[in-house]
N, CA and C atoms as an extended XYZ file, in Angstrom:
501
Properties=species:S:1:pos:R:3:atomname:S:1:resname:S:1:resid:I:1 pbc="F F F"
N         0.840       -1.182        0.000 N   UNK     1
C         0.000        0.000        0.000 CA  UNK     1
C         0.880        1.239        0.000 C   UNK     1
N         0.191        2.454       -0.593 N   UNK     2
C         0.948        3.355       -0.421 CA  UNK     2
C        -0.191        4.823       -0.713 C   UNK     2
N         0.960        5.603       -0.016 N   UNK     3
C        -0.060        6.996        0.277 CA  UNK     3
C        -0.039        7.741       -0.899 C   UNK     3
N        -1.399        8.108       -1.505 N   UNK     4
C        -1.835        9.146       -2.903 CA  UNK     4
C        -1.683       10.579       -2.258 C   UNK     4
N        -1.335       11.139       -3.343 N   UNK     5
C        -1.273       12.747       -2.869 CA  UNK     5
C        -2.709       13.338       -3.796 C   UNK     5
N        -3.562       13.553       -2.673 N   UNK     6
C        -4.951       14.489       -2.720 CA  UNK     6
C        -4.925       16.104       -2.879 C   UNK     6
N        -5.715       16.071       -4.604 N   UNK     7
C        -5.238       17.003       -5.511 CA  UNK     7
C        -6.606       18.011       -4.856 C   UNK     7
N        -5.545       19.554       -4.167 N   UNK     8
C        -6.528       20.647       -3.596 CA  UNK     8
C        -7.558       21.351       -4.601 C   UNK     8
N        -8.458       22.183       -4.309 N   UNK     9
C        -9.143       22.879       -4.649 CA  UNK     9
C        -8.287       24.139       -5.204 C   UNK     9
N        -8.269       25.021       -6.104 N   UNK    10
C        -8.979       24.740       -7.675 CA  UNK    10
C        -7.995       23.779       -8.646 C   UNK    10
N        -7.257       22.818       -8.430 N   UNK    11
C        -6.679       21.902       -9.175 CA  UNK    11
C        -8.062       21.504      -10.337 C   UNK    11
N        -8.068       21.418      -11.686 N   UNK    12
C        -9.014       21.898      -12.689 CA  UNK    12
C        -8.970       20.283      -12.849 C   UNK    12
N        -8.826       19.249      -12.462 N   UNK    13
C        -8.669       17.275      -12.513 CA  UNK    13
C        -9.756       16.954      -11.344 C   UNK    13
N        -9.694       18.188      -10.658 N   UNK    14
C       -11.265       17.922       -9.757 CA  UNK    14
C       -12.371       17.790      -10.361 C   UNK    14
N       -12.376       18.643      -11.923 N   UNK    15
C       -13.541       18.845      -12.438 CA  UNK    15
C       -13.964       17.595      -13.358 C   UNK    15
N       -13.157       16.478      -13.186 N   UNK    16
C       -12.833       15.609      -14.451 CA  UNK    16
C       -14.039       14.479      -13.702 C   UNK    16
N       -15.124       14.215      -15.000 N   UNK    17
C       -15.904       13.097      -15.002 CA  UNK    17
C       -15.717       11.738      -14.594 C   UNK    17
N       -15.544       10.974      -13.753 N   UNK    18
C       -14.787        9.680      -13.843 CA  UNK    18
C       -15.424        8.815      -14.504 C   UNK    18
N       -14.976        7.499      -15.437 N   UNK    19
C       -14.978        6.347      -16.155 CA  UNK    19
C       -15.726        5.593      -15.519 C   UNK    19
N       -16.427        4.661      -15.666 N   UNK    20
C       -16.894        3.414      -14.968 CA  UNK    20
C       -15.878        2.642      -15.436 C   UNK    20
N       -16.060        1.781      -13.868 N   UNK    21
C       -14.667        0.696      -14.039 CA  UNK    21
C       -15.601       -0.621      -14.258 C   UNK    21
N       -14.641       -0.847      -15.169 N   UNK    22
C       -14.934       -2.190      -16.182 CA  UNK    22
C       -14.350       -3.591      -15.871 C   UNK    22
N       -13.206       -3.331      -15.628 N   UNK    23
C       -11.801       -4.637      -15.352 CA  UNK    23
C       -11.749       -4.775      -13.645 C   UNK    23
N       -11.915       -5.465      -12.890 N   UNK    24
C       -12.028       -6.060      -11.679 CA  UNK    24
C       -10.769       -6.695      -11.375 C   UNK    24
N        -9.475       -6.286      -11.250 N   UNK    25
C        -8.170       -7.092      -11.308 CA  UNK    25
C        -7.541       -6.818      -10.033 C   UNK    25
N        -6.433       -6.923       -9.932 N   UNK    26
C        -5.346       -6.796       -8.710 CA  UNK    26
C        -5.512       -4.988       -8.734 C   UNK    26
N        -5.136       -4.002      -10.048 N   UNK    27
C        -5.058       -2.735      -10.021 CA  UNK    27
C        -6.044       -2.196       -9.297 C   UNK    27
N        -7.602       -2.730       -9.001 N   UNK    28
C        -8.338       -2.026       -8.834 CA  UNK    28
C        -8.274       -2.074       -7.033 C   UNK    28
N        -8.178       -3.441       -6.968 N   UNK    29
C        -7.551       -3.672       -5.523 CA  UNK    29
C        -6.860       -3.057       -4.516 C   UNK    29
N        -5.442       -2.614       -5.787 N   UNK    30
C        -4.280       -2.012       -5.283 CA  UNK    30
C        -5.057       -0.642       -4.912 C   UNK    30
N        -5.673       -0.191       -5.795 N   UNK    31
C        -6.293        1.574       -5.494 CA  UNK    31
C        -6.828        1.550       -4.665 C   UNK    31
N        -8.441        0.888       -4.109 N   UNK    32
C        -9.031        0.678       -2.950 CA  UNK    32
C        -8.099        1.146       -1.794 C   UNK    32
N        -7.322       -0.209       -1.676 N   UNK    33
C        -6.114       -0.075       -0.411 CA  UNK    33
C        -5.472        1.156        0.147 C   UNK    33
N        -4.752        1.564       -1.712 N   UNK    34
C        -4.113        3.063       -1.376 CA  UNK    34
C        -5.127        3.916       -0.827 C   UNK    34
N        -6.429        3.851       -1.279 N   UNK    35
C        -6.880        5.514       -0.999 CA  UNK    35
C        -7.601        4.913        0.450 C   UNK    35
N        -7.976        3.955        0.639 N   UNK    36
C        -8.088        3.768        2.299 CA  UNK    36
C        -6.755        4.156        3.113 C   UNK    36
N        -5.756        4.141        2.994 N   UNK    37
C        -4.422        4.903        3.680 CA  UNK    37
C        -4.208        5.818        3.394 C   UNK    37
N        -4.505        6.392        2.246 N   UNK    38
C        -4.196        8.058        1.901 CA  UNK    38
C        -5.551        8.484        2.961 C   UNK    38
N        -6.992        8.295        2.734 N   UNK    39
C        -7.866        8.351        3.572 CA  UNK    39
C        -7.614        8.856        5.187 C   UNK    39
N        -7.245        7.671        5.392 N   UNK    40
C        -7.153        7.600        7.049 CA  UNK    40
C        -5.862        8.124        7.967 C   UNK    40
N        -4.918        8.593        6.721 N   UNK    41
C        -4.084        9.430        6.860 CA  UNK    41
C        -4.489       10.730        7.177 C   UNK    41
N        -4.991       11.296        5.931 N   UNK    42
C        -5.568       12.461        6.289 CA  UNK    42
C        -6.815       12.855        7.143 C   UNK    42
N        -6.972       11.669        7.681 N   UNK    43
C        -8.375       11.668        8.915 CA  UNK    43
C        -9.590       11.932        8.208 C   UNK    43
N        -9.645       11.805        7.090 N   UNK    44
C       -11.094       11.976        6.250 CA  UNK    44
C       -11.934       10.780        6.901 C   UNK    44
N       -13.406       11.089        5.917 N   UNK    45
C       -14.430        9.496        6.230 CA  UNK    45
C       -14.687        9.330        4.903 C   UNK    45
N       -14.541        9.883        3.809 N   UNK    46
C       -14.880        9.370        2.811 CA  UNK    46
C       -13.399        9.880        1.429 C   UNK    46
N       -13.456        9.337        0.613 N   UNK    47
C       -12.089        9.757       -0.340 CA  UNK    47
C       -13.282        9.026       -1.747 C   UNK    47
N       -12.649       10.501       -2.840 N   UNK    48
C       -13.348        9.776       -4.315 CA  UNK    48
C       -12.008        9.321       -5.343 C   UNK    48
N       -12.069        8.437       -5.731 N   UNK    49
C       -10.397        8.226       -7.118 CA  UNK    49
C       -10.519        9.820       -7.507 C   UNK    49
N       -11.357       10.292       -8.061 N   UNK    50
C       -10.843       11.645       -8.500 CA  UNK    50
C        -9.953       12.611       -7.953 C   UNK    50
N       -10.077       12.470       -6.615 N   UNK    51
C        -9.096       13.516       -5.558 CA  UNK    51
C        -7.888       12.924       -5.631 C   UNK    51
N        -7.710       11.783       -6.073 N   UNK    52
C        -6.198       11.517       -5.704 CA  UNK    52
C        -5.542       11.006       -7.479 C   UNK    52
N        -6.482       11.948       -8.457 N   UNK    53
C        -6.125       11.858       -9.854 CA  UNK    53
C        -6.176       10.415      -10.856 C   UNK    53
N        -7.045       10.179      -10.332 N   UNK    54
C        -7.732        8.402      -10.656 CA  UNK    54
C        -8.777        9.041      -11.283 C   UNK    54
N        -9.266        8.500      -12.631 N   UNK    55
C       -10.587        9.211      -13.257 CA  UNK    55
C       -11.745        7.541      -13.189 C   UNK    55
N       -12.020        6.820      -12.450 N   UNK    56
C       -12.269        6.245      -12.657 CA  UNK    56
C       -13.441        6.189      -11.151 C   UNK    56
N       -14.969        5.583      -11.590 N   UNK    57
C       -16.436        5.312      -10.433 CA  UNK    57
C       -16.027        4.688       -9.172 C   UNK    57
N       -14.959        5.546       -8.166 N   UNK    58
C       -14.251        4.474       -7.424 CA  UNK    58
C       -14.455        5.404       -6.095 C   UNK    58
N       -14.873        5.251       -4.538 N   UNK    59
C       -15.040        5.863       -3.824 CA  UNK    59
C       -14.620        4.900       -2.425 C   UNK    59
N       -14.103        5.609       -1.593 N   UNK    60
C       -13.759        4.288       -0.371 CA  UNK    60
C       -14.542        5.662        1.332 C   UNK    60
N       -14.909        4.902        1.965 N   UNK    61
C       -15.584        5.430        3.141 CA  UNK    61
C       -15.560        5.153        3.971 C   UNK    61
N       -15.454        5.536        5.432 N   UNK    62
C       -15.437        5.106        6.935 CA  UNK    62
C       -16.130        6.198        7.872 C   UNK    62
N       -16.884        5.522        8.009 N   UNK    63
C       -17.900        6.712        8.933 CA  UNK    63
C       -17.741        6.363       10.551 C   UNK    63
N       -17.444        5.026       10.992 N   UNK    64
C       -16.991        4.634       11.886 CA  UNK    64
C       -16.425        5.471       13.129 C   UNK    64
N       -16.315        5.565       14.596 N   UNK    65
C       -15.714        6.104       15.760 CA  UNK    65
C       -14.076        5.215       15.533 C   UNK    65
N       -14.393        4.066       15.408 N   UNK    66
C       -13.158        3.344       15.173 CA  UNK    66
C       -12.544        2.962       14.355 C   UNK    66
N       -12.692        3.832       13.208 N   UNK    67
C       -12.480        3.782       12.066 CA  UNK    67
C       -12.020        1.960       11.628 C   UNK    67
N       -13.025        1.150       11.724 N   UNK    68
C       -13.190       -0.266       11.592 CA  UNK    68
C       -14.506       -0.436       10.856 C   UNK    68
N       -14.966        0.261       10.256 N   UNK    69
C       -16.184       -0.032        9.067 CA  UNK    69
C       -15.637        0.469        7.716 C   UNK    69
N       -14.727       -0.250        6.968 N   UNK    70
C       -14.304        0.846        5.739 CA  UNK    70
C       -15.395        0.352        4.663 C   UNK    70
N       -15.666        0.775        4.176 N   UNK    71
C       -16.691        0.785        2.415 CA  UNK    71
C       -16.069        1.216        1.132 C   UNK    71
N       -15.754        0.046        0.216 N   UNK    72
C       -15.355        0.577       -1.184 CA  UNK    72
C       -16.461        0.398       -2.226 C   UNK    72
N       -16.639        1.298       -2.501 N   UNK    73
C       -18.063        1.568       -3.607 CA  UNK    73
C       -17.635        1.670       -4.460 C   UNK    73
N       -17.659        0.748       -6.203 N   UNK    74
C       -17.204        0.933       -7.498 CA  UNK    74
C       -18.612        1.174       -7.901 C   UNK    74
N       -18.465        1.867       -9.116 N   UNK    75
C       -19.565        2.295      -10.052 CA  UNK    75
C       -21.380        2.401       -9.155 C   UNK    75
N       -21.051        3.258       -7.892 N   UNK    76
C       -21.982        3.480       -6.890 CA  UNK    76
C       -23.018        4.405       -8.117 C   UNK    76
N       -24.373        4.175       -7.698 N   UNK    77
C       -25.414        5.279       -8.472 CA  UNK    77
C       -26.573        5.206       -7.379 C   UNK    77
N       -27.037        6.299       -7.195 N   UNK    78
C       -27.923        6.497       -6.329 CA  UNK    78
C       -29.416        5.589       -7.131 C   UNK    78
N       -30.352        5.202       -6.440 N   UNK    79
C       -31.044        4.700       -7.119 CA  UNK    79
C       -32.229        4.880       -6.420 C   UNK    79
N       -32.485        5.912       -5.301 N   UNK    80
C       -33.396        6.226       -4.446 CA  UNK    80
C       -33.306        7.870       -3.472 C   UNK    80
N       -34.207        8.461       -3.209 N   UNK    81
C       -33.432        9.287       -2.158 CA  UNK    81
C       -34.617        9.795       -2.210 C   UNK    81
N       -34.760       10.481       -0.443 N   UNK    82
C       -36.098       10.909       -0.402 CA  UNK    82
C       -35.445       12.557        0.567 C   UNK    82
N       -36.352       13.367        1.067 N   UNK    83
C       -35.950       14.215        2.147 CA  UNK    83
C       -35.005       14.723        2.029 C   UNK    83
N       -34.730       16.284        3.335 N   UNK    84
C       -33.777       16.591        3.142 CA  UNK    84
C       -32.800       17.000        4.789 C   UNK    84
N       -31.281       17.211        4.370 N   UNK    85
C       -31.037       17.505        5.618 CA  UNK    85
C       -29.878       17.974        4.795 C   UNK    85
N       -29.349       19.405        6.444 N   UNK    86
C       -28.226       20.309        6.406 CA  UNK    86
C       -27.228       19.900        7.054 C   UNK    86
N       -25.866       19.611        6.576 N   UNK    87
C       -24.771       19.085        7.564 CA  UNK    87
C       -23.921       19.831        6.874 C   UNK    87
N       -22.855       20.282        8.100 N   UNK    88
C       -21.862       20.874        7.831 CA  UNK    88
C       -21.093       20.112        7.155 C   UNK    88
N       -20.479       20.404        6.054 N   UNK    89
C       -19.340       19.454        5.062 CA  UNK    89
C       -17.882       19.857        4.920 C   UNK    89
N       -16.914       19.430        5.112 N   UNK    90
C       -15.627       19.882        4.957 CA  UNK    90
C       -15.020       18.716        3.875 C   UNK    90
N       -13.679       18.954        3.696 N   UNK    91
C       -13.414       18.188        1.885 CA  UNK    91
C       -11.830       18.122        2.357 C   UNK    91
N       -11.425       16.791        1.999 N   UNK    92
C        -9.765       16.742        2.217 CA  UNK    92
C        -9.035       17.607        0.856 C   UNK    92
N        -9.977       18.231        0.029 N   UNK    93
C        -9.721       18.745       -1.300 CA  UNK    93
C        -9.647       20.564       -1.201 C   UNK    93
N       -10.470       20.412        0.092 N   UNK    94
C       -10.505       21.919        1.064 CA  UNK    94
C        -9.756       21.772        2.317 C   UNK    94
N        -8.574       21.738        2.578 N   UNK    95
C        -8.332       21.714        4.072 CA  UNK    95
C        -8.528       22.730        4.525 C   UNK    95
N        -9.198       22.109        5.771 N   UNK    96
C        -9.647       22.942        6.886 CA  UNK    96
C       -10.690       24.118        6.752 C   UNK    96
N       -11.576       23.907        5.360 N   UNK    97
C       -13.089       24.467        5.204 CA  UNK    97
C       -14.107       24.025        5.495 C   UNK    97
N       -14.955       24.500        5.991 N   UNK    98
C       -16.312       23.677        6.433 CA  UNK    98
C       -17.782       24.528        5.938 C   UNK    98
N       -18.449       23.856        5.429 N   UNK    99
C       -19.984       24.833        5.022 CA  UNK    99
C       -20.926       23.705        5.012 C   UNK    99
N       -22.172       24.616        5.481 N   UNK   100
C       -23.511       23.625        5.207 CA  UNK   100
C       -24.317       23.825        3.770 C   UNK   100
N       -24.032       22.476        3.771 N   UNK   101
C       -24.876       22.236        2.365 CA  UNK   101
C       -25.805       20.996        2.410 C   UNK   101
N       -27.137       21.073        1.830 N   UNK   102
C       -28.252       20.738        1.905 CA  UNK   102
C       -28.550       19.681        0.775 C   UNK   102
N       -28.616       18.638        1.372 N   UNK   103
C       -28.498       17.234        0.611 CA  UNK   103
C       -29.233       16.462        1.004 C   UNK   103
N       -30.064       15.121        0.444 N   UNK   104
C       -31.523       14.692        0.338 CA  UNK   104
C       -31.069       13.698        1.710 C   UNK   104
N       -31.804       13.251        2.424 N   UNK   105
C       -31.877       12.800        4.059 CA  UNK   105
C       -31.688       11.503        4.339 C   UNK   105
N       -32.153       10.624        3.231 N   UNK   106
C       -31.533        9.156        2.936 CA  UNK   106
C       -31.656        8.913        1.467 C   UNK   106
N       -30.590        8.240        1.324 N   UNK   107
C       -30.340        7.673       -0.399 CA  UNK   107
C       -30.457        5.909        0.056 C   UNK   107
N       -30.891        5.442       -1.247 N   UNK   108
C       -30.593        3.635       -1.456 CA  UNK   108
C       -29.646        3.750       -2.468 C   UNK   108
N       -28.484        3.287       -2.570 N   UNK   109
C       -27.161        3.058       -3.656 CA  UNK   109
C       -27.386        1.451       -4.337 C   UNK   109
N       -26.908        1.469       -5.385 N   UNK   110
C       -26.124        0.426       -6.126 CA  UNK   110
C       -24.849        0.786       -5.709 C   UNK   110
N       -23.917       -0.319       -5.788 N   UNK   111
C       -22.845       -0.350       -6.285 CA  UNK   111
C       -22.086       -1.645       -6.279 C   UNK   111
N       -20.697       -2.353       -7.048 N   UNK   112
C       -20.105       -3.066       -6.889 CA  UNK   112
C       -19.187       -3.066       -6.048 C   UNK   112
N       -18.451       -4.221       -5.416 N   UNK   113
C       -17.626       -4.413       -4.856 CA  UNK   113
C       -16.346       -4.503       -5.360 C   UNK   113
N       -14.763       -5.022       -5.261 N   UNK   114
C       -13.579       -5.149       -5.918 CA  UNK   114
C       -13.845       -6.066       -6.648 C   UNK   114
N       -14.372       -7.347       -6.112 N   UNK   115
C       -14.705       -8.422       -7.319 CA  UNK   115
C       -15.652       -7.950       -8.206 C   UNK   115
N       -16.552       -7.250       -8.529 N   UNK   116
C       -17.386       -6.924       -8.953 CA  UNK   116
C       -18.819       -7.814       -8.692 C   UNK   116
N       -18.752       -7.921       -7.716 N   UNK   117
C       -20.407       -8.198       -7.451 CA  UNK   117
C       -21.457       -6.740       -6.984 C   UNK   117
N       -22.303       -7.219       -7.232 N   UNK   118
C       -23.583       -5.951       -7.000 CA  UNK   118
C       -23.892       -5.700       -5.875 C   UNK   118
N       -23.979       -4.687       -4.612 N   UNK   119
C       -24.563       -4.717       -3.513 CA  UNK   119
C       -25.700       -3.522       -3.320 C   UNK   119
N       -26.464       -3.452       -2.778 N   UNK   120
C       -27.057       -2.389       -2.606 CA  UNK   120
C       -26.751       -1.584       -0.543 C   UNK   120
N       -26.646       -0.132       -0.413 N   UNK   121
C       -26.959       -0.032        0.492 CA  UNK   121
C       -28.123        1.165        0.667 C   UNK   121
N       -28.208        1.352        1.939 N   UNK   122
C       -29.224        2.351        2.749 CA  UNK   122
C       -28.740        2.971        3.578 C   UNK   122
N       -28.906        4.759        3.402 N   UNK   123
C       -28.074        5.194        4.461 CA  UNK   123
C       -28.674        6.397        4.556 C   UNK   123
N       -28.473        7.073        5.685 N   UNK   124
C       -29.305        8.049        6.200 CA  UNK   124
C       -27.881        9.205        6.562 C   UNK   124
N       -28.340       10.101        7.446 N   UNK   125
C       -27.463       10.844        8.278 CA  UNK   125
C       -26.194       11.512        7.513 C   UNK   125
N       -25.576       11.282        8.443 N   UNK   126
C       -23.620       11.608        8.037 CA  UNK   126
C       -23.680       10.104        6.912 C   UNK   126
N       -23.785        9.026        6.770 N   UNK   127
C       -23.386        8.104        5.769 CA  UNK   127
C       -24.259        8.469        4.496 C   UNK   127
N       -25.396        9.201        4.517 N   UNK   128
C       -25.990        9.554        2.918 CA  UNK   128
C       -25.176       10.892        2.639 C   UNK   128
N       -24.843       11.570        3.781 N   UNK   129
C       -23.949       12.912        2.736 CA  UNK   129
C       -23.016       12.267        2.229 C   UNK   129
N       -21.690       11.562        3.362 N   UNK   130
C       -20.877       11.344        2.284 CA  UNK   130
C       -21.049       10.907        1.477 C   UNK   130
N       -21.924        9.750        0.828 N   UNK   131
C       -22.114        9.428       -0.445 CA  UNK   131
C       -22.377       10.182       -0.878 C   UNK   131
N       -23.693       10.923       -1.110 N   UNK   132
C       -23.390       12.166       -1.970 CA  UNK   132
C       -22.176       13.172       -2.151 C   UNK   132
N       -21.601       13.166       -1.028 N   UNK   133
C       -20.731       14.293       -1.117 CA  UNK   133
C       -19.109       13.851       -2.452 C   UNK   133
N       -18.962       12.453       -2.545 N   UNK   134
C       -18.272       10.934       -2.961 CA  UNK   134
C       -18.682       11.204       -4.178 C   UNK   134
N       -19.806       11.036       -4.393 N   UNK   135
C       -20.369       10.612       -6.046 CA  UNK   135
C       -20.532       11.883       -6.898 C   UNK   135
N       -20.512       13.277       -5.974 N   UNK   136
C       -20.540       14.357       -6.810 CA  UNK   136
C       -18.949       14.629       -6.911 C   UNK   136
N       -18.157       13.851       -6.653 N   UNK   137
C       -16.228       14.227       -7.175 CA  UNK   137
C       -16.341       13.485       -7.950 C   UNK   137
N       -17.009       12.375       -8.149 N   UNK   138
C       -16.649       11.570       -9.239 CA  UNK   138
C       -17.905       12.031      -10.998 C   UNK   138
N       -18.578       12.944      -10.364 N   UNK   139
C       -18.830       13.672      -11.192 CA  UNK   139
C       -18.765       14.700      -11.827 C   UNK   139
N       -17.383       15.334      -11.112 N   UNK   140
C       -16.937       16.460      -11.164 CA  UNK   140
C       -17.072       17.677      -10.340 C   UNK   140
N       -17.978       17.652       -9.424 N   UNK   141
C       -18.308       18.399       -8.721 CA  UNK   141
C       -17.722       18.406       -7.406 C   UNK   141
N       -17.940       19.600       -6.917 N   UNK   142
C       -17.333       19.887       -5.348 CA  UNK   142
C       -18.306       20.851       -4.817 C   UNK   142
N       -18.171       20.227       -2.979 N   UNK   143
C       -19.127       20.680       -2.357 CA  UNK   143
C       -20.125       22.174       -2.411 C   UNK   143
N       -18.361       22.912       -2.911 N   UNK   144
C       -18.768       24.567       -2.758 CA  UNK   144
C       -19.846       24.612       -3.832 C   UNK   144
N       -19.446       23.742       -4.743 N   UNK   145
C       -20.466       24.260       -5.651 CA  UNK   145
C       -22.462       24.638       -5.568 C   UNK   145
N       -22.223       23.769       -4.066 N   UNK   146
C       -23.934       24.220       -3.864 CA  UNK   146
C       -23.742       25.853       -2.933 C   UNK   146
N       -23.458       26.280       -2.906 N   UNK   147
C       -23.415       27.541       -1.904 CA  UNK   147
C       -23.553       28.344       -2.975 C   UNK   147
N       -24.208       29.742       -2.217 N   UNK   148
C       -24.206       30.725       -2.891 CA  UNK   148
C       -22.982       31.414       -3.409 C   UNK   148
N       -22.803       32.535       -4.452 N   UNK   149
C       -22.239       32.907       -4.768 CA  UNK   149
C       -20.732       33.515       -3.510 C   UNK   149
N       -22.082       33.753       -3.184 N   UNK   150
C       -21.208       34.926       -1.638 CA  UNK   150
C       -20.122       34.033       -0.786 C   UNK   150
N       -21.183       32.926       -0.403 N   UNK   151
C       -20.606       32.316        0.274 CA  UNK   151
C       -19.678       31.142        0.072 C   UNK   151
N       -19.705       30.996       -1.281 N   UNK   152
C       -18.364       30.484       -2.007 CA  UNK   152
C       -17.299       31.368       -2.289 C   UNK   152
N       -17.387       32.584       -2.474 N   UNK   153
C       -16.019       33.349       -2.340 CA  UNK   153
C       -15.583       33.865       -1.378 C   UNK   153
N       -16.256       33.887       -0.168 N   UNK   154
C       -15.664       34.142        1.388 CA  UNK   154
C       -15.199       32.613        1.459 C   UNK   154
N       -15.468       31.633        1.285 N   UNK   155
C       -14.866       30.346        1.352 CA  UNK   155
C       -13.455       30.301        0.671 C   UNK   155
N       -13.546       30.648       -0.403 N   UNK   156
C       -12.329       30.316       -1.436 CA  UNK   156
C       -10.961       31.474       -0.924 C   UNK   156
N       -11.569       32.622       -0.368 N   UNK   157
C       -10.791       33.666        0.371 CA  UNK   157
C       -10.275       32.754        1.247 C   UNK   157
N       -10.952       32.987        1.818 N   UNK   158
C       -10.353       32.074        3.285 CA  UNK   158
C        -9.316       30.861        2.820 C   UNK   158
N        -9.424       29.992        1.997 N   UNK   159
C        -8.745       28.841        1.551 CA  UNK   159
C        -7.440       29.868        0.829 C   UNK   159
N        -7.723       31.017        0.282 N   UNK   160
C        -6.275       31.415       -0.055 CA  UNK   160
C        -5.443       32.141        0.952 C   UNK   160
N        -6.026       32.756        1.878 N   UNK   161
C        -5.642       33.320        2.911 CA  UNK   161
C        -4.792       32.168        4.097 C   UNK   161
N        -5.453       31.136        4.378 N   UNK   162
C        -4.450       29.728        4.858 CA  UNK   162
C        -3.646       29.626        3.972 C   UNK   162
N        -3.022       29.246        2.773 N   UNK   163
C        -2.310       28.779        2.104 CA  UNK   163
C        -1.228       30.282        1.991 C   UNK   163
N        -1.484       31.229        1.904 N   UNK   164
C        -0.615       31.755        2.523 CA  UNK   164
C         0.523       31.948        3.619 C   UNK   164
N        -0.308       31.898        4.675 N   UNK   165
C        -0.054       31.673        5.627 CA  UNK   165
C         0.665       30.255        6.043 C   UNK   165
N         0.719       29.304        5.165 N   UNK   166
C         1.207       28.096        5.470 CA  UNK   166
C         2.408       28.098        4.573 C   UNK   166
N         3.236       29.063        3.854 N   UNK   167
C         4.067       29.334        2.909 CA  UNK   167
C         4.923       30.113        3.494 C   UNK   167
């Protein structure tokens, strides 16, 4: 295993569509693994292949206290979702930003596993954002993008104003 370097906000490979994965081999394996350690490195609960420059339907998750529940979701698609709820969201793609954004209250998923078998889950709470929050990097999207105008450029300030400061 080994640690991916997670590509920041406005890196323009954030915006990149990912592939559905097709081939079920050792490679896909190997990625899982990595981005569960790049993951839990950076103390995240959820990581998409896109953040760590993988263009490919690949998402790994741990919502867990003991970080002992990990989840790898290939070619995940929502296939249900009802309601709504506000949770504060922060992004290993944003360090150290946080905003509330308003996302549907439980989803039902498809997705495959490494072998490629089919599973479905159900998830409510903190485990339906991150999936959403997961499946919109692998669609190109990022969190800020639901915020208002305003409050995406006091965000993006702020993210240049740290990076300053960390230079």
């Amino acid at each position: 295993m080994s640690k991916l370097t997670i590509l920041e906000f406005p890196d323009p490979r954030l915006r990149t569509v990912a592939k559905p994965v097709s081939v079920f081999d050792e490679a896909i394996k190997t990625l899982v693994a990595d981005m569960f350690e790049t993951m839990y490195e950076a103390n995240g609960i959820g990581l998409a292949a896109t953040q760590v420059n993988v263009h490919q339907r690949v998402f790994v998750m741990d919502i867990s206290e003991q970080r002992d529940a990990p989840q790898a979701l290939i070619n995940p698609r929502i296939v249900e979702k009802s309601g709504e709820q506000v949770y504060q969201e922060g992004c290993l793609s944003f360090p150290g930003l946080y905003a509330d954004v308003e996302r549907a209250g439980w989803v039902r998923i498809e997705a495959e596993d490494t072998e490629g078998q089919t599973f479905s889950v159900q998830a409510d709470g903190l485990m339906a954002v991150c999936i959403q929050h997961e499946l919109d990097h692998l669609d190109g999207k990022v969190f800020v993008d639901y915020l208002s105008p305003l409050k995406r450029n006091m965000l993006l300030k702020r993210l240049q104003k740290q990076r300053k400061q960390a230079s």
